[in-house]
Biopython code that builds the backbone (N, CA, C, O; Angstrom):
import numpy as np
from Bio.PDB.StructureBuilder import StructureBuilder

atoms = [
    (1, "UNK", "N", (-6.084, 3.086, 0.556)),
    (1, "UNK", "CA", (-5.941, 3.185, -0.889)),
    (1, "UNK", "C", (-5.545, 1.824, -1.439)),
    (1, "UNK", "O", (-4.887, 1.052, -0.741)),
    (2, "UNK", "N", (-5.959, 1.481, -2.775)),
    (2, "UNK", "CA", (-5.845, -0.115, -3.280)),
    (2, "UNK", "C", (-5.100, 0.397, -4.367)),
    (2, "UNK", "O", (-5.679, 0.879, -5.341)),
    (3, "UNK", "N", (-3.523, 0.320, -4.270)),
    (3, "UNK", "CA", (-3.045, 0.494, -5.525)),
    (3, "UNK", "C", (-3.625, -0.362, -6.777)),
    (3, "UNK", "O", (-3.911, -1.519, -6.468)),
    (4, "UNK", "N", (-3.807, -0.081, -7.860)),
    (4, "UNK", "CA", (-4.219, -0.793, -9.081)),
    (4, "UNK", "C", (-2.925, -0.816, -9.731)),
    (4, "UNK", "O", (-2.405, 0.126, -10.330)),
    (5, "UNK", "N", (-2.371, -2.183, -9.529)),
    (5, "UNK", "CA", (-1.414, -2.593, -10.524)),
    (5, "UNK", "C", (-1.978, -3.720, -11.067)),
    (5, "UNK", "O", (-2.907, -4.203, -10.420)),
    (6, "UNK", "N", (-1.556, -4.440, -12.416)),
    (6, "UNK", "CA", (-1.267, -5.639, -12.437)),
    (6, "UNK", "C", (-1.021, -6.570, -12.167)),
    (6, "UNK", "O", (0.168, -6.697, -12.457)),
    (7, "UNK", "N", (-1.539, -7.824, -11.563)),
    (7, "UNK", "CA", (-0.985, -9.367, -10.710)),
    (7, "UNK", "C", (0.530, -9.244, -11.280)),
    (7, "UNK", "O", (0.424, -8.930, -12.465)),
    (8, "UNK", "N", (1.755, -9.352, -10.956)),
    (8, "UNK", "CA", (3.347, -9.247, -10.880)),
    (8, "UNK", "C", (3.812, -9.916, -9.754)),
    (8, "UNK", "O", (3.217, -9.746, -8.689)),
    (9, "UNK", "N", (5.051, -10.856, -9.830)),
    (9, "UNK", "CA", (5.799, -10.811, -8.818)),
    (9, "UNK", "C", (6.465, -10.065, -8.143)),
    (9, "UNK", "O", (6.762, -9.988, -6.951)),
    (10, "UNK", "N", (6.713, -9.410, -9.211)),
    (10, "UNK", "CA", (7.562, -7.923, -8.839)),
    (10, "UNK", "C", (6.735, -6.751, -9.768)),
    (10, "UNK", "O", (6.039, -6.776, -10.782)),
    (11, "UNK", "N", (7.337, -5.481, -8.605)),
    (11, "UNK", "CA", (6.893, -4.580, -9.699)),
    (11, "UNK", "C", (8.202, -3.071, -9.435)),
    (11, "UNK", "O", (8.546, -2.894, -8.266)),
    (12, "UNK", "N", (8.616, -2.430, -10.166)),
    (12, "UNK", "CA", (9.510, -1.574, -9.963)),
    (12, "UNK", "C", (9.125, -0.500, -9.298)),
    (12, "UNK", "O", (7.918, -0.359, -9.102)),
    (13, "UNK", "N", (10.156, 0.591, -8.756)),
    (13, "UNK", "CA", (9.093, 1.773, -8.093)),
    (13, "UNK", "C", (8.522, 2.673, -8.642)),
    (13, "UNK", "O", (7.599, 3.266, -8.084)),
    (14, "UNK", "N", (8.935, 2.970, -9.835)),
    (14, "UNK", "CA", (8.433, 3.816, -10.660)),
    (14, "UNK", "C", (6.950, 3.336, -11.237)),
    (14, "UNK", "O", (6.148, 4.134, -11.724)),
    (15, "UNK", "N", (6.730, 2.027, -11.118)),
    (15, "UNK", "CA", (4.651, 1.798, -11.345)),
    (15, "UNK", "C", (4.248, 1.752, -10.043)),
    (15, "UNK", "O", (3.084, 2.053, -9.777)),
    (16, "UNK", "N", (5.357, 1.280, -8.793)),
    (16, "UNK", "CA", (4.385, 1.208, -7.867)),
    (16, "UNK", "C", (4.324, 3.117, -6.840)),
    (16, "UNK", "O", (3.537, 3.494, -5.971)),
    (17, "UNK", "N", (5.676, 3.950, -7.578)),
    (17, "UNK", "CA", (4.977, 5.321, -6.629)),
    (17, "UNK", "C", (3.354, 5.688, -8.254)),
    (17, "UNK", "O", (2.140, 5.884, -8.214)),
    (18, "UNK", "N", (3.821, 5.643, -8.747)),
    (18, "UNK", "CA", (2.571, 5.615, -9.788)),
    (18, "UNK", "C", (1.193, 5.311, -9.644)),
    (18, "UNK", "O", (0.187, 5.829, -10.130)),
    (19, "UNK", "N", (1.406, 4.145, -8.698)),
    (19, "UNK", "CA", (-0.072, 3.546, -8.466)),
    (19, "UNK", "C", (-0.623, 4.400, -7.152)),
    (19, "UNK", "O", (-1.806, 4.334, -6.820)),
    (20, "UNK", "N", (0.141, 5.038, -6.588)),
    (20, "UNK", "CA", (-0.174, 5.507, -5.336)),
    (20, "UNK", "C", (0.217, 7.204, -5.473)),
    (20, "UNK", "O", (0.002, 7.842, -4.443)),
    (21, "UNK", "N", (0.553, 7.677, -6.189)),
    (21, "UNK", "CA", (0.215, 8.802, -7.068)),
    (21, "UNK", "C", (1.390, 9.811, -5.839)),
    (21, "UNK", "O", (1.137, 10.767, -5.105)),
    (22, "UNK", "N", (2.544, 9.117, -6.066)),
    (22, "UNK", "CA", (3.584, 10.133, -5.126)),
    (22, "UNK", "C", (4.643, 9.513, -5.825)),
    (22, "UNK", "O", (4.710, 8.483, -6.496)),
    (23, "UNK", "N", (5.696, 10.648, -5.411)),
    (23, "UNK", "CA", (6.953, 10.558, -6.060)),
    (23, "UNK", "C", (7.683, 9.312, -5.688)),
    (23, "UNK", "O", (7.270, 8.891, -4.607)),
    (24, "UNK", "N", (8.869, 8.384, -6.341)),
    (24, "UNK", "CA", (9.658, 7.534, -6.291)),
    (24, "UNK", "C", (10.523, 7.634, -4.852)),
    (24, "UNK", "O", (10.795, 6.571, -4.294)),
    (25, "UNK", "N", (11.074, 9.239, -4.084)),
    (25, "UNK", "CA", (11.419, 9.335, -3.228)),
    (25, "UNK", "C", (10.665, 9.278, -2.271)),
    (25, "UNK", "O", (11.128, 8.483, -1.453)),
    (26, "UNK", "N", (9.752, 9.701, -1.950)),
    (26, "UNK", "CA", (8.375, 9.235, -0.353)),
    (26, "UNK", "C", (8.576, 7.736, -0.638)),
    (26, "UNK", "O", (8.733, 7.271, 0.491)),
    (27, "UNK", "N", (8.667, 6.611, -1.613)),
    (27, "UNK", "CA", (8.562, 5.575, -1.749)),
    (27, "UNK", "C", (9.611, 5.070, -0.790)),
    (27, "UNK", "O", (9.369, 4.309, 0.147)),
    (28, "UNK", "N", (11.539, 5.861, -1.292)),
    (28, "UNK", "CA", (12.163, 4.852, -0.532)),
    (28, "UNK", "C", (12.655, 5.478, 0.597)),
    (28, "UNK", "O", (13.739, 5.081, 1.023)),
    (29, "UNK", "N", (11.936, 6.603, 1.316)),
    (29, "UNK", "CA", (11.985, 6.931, 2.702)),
    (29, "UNK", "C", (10.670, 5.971, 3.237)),
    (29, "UNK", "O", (10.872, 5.500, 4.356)),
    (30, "UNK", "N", (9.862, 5.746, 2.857)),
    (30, "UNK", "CA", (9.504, 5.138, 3.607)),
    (30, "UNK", "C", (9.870, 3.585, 3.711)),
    (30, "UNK", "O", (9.908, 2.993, 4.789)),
    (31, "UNK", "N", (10.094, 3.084, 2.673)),
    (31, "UNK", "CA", (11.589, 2.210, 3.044)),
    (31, "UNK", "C", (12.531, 1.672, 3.963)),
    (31, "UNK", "O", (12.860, 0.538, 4.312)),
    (32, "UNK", "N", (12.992, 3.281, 4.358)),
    (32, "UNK", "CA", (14.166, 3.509, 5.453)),
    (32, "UNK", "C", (13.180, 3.305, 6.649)),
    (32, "UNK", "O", (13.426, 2.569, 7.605)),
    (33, "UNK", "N", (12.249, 3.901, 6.519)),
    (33, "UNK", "CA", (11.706, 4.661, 7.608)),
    (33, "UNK", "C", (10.665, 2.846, 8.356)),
    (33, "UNK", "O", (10.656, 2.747, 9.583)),
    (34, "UNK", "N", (10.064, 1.874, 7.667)),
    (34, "UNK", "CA", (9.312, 1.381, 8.010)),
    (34, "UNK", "C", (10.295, -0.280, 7.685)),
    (34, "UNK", "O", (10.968, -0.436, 6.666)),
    (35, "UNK", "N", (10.205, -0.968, 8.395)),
    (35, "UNK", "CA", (11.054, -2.020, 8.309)),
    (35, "UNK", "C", (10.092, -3.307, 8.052)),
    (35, "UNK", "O", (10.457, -4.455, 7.797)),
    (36, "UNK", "N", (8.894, -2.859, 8.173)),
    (36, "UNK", "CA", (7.826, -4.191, 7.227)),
    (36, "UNK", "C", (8.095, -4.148, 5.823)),
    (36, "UNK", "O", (7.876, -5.175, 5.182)),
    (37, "UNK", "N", (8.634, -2.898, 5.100)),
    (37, "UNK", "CA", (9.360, -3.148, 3.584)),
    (37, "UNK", "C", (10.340, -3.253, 3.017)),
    (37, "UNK", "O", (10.796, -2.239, 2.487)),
    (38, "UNK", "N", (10.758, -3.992, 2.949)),
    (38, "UNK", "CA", (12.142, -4.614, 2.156)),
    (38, "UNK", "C", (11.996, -5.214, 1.047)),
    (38, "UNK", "O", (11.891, -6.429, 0.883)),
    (39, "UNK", "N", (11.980, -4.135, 0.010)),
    (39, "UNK", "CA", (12.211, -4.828, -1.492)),
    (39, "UNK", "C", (13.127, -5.567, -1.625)),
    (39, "UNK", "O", (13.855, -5.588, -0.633)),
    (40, "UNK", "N", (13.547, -6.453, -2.747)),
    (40, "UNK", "CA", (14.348, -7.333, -3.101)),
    (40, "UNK", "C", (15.139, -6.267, -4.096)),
    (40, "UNK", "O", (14.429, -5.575, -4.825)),
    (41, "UNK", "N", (16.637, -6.100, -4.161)),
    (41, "UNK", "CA", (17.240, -5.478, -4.960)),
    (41, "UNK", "C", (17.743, -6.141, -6.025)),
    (41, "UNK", "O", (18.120, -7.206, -5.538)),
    (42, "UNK", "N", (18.050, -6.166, -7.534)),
    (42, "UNK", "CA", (18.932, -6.735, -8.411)),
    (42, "UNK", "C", (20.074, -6.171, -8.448)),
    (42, "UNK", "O", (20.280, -5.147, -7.797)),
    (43, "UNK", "N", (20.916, -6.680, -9.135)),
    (43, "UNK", "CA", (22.075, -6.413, -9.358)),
    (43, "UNK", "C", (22.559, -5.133, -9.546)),
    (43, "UNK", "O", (23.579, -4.846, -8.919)),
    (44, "UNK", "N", (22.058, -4.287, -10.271)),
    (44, "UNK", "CA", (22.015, -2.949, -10.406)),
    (44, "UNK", "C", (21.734, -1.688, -9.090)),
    (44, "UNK", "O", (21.911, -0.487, -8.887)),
    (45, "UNK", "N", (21.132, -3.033, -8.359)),
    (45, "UNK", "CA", (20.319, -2.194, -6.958)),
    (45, "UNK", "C", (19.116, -1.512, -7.204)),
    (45, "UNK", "O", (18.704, -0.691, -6.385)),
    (46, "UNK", "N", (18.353, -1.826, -8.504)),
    (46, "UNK", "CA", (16.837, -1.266, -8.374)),
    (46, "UNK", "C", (15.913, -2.270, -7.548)),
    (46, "UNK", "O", (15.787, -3.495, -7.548)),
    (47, "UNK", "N", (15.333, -1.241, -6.858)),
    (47, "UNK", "CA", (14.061, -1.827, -6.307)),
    (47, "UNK", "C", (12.923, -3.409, -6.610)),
    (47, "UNK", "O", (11.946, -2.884, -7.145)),
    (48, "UNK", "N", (12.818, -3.932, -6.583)),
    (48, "UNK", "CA", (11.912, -4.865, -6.828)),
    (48, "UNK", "C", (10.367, -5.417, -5.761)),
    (48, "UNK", "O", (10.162, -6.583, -5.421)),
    (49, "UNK", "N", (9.704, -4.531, -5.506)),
    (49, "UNK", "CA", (8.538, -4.658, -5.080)),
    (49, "UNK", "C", (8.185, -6.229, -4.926)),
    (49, "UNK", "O", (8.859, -7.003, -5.605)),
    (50, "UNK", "N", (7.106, -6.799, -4.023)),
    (50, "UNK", "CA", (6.585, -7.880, -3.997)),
    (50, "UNK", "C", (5.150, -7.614, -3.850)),
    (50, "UNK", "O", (4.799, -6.457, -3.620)),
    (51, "UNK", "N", (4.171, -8.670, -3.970)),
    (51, "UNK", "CA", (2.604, -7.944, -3.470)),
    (51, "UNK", "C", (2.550, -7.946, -2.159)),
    (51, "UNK", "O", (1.465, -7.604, -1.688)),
    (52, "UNK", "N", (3.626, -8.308, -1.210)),
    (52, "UNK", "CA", (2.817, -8.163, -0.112)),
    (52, "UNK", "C", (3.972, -6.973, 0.492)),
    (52, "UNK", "O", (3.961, -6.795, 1.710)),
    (53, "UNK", "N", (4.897, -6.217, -0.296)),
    (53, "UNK", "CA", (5.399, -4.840, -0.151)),
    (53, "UNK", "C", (4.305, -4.349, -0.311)),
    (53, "UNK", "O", (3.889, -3.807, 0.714)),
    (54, "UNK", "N", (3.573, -4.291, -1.249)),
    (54, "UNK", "CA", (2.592, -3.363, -2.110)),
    (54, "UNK", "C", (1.489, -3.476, -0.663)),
    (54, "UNK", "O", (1.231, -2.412, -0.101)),
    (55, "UNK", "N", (0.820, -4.885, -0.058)),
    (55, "UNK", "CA", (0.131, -4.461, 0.779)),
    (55, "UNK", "C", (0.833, -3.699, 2.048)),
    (55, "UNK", "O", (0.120, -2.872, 2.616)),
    (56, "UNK", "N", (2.024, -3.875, 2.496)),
    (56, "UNK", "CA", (2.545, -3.065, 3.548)),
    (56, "UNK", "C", (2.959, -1.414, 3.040)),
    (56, "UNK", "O", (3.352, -0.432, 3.670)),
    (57, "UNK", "N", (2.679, -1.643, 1.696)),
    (57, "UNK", "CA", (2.709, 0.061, 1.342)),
    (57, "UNK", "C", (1.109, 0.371, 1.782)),
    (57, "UNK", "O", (0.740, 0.749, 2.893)),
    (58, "UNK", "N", (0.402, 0.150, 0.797)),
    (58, "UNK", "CA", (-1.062, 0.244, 0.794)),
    (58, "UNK", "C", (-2.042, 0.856, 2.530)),
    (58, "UNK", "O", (-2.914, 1.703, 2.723)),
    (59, "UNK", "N", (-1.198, -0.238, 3.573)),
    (59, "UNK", "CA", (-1.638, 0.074, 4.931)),
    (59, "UNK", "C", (-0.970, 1.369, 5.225)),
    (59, "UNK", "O", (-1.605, 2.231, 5.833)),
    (60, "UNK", "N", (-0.087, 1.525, 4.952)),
    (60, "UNK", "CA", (0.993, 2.490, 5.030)),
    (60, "UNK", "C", (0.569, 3.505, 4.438)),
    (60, "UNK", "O", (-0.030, 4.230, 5.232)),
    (61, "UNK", "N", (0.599, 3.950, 3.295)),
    (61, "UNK", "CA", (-0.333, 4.989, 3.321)),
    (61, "UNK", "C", (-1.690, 5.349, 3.214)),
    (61, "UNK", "O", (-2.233, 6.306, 2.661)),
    (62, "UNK", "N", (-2.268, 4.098, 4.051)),
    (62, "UNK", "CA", (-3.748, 4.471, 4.431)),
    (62, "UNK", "C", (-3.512, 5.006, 6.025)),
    (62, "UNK", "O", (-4.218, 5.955, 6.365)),
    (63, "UNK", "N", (-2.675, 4.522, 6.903)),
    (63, "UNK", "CA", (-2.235, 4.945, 7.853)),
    (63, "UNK", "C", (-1.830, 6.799, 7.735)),
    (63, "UNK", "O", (-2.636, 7.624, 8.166)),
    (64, "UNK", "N", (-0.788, 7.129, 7.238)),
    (64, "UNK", "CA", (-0.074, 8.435, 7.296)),
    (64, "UNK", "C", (-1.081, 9.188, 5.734)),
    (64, "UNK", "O", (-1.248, 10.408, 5.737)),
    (65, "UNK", "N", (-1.487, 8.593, 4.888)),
    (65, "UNK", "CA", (-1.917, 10.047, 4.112)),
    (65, "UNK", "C", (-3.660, 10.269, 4.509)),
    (65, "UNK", "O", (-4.199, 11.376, 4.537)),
    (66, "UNK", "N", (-4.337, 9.002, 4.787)),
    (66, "UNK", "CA", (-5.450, 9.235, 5.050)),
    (66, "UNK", "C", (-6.141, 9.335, 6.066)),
    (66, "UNK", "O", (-7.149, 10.037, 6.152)),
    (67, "UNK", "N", (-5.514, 8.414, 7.237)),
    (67, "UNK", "CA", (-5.702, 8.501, 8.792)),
    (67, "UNK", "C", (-4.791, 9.678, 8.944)),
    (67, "UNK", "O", (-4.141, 9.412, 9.955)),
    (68, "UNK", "N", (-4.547, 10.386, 8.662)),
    (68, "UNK", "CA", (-2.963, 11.493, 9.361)),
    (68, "UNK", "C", (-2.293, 10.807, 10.327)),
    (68, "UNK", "O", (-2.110, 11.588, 11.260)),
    (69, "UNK", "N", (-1.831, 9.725, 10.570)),
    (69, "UNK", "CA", (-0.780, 9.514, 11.492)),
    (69, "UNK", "C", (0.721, 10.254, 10.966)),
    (69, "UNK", "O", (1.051, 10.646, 9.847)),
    (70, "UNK", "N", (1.474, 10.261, 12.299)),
    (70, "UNK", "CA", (2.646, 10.682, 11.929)),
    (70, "UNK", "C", (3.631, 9.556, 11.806)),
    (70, "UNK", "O", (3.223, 8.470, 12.219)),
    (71, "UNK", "N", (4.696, 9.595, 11.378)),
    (71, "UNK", "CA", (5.276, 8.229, 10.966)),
    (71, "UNK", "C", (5.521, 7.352, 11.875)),
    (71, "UNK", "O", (5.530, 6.134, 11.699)),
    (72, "UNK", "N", (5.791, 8.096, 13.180)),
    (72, "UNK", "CA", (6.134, 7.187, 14.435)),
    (72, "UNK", "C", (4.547, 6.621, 15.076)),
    (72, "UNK", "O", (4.382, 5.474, 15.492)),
    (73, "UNK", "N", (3.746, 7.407, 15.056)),
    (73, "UNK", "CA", (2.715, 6.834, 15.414)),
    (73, "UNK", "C", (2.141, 5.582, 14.732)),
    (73, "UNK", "O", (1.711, 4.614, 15.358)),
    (74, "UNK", "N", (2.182, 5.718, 12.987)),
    (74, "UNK", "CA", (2.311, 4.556, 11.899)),
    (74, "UNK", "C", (2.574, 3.715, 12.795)),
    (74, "UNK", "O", (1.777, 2.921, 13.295)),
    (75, "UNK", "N", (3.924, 3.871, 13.092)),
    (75, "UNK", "CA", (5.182, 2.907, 12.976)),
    (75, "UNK", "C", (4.912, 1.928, 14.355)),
    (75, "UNK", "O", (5.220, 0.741, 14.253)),
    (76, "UNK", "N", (4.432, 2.343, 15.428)),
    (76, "UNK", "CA", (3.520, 2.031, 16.343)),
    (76, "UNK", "C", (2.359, 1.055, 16.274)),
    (76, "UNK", "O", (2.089, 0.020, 16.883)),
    (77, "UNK", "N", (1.744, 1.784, 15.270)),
    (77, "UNK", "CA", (0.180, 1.347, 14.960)),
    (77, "UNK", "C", (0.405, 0.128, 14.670)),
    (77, "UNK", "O", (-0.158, -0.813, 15.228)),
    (78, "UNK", "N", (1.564, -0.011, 13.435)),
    (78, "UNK", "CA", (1.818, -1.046, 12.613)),
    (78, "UNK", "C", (2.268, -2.827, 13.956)),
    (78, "UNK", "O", (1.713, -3.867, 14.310)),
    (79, "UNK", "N", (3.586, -2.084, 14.187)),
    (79, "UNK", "CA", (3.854, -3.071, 15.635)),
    (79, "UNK", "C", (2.959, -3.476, 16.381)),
    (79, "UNK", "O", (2.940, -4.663, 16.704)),
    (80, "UNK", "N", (2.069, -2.650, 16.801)),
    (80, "UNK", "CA", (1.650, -3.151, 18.176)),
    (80, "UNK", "C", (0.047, -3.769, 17.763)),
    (80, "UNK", "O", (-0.518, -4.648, 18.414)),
    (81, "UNK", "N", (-0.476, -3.155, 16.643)),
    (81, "UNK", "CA", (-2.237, -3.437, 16.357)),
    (81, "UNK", "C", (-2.172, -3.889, 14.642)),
    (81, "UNK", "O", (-3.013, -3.571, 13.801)),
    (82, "UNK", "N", (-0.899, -4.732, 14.402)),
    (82, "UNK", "CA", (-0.571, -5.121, 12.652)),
    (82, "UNK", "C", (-1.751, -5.953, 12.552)),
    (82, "UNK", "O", (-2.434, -5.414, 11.682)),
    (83, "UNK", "N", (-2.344, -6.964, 12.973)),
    (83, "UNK", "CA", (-2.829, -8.439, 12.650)),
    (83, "UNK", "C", (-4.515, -7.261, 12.401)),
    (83, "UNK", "O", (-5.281, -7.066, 11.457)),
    (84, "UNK", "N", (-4.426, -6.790, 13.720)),
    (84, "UNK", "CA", (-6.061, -6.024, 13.462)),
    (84, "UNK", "C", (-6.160, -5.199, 12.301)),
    (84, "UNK", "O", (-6.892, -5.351, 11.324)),
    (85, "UNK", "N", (-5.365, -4.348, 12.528)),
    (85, "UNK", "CA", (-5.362, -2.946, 11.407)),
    (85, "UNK", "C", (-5.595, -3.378, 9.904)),
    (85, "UNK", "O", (-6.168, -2.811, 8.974)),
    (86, "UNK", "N", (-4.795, -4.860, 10.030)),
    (86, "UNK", "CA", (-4.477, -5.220, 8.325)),
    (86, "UNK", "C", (-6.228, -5.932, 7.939)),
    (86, "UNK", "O", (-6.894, -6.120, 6.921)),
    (87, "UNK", "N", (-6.406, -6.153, 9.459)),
    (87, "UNK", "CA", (-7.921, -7.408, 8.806)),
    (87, "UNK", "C", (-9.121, -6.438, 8.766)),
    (87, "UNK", "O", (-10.062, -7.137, 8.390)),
    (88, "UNK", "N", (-9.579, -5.126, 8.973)),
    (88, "UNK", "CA", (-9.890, -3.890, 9.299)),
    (88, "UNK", "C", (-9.840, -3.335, 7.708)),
    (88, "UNK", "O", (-10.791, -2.972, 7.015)),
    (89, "UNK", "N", (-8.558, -3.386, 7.400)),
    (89, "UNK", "CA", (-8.311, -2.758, 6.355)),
    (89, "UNK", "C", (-8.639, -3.493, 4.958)),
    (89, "UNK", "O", (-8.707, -3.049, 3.812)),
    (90, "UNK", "N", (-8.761, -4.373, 5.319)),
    (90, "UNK", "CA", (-8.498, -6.124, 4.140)),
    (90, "UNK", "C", (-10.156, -5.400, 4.125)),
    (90, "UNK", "O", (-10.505, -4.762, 3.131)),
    (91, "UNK", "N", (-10.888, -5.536, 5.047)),
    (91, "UNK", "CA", (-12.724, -5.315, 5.323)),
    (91, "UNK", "C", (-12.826, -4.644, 4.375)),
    (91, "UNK", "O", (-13.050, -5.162, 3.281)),
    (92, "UNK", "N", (-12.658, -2.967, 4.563)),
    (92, "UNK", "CA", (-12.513, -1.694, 4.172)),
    (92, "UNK", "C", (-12.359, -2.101, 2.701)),
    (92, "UNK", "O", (-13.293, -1.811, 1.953)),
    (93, "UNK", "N", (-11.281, -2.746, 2.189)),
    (93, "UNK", "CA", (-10.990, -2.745, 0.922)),
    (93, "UNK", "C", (-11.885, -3.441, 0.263)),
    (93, "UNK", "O", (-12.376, -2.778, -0.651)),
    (94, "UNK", "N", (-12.395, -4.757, 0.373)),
    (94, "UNK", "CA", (-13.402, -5.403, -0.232)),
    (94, "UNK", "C", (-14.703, -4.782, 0.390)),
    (94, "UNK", "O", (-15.658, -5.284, -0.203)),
    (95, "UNK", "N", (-15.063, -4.025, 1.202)),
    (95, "UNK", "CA", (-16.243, -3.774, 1.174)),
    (95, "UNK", "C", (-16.693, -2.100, 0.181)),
    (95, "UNK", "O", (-17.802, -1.582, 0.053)),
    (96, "UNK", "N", (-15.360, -1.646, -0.359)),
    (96, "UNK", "CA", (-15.303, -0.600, -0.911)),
    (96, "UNK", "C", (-15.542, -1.035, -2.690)),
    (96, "UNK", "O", (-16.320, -0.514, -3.490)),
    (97, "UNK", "N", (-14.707, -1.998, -2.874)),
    (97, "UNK", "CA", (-15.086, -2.615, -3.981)),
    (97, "UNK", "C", (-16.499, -3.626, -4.234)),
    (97, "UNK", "O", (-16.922, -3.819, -5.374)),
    (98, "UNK", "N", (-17.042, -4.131, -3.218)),
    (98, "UNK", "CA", (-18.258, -4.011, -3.288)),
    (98, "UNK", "C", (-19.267, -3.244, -3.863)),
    (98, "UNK", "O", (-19.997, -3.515, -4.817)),
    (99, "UNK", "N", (-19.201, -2.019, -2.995)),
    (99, "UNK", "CA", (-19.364, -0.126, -3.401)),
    (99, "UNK", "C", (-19.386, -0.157, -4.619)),
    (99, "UNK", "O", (-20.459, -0.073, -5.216)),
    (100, "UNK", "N", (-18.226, -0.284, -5.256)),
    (100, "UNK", "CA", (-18.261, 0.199, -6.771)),
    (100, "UNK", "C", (-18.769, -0.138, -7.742)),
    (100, "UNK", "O", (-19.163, 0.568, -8.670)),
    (101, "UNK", "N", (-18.841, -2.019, -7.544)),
    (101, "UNK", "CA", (-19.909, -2.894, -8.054)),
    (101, "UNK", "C", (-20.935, -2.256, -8.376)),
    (101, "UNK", "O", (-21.266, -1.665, -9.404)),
    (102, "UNK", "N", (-21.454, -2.444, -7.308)),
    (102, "UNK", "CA", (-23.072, -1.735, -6.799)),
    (102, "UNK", "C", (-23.385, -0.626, -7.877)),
    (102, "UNK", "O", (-24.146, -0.618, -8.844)),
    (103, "UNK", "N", (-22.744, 0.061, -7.490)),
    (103, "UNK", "CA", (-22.345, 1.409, -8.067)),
    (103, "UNK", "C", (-22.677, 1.436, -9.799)),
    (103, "UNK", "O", (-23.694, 1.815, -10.380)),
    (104, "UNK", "N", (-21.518, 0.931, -10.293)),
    (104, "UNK", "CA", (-21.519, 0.217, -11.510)),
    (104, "UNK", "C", (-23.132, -0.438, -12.087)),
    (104, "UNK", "O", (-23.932, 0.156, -12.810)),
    (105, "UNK", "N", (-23.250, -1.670, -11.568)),
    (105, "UNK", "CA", (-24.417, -1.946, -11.810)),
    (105, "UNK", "C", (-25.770, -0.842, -11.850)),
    (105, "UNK", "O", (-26.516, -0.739, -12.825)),
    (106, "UNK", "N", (-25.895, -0.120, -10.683)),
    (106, "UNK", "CA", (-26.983, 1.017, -10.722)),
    (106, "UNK", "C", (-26.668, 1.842, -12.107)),
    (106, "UNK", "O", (-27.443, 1.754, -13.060)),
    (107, "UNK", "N", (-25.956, 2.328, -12.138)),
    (107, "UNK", "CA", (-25.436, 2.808, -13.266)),
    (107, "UNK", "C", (-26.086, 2.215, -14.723)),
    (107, "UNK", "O", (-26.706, 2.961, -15.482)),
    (108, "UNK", "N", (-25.894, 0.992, -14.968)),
    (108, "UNK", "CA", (-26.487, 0.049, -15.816)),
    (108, "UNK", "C", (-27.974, 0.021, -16.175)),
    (108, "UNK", "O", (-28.498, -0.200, -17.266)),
    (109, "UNK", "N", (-28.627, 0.350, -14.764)),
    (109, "UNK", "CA", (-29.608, 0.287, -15.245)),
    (109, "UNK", "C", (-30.483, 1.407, -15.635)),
    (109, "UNK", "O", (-31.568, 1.185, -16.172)),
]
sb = StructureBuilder()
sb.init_structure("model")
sb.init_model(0)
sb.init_chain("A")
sb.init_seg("    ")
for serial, (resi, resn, name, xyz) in enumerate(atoms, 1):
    if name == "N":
        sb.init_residue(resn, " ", resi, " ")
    sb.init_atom(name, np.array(xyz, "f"), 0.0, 1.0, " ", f" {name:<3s}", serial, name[0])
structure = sb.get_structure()
């Protein structure tokens, strides 16, 4: 899944469970749960997203909502096959938006 946000340095959790269409809490269990994400907190202690949280979300739940992994298996996947999975997935994503192009254009005519 390619969250659609806005280019941001940051983004809060409430646009980024938004972009990925799940509640604010799945956001910060997986948080706890996955140690490639570590938002930056402010003062207040809200969340502050980065884009490359957003891509370790993004793999993340392309891993557990669309592959069905279970979190430990994720959590696995992520460790042991990260460099592949992500360049696999990087593919997947631009060759999907490709797709839509295409798509788009046919459409056009």
């Amino acid at each position: 899944m390619k969250a659609n946000l806005p280019e941001k340095r940051y983004y809060g959790i409430g646009e980024v469970a938004k972009a990925f269409g799940v509640n604010t809490s799945l956001i910060r269990f997986w948080e706890k749960e996955f140690d490639v994400l570590q938002p930056k907190k402010n003062a207040k202690g809200n969340r502050k997203f980065t884009p490359k949280d957003i891509q370790s979300l993004e793999l993340i739940y392309h891993l557990v909502k669309e592959r069905g992994f279970t979190l430990e298996g994720a959590k696995t996947h992520l460790k042991e096959e990260r460099k592949k999975t992500l360049s696999n997935f990087e593919i997947i994503q631009k060759l999907e938006g490709v797709k839509a192009a295409l798509i788009k254009m046919k459409d056009q005519l």
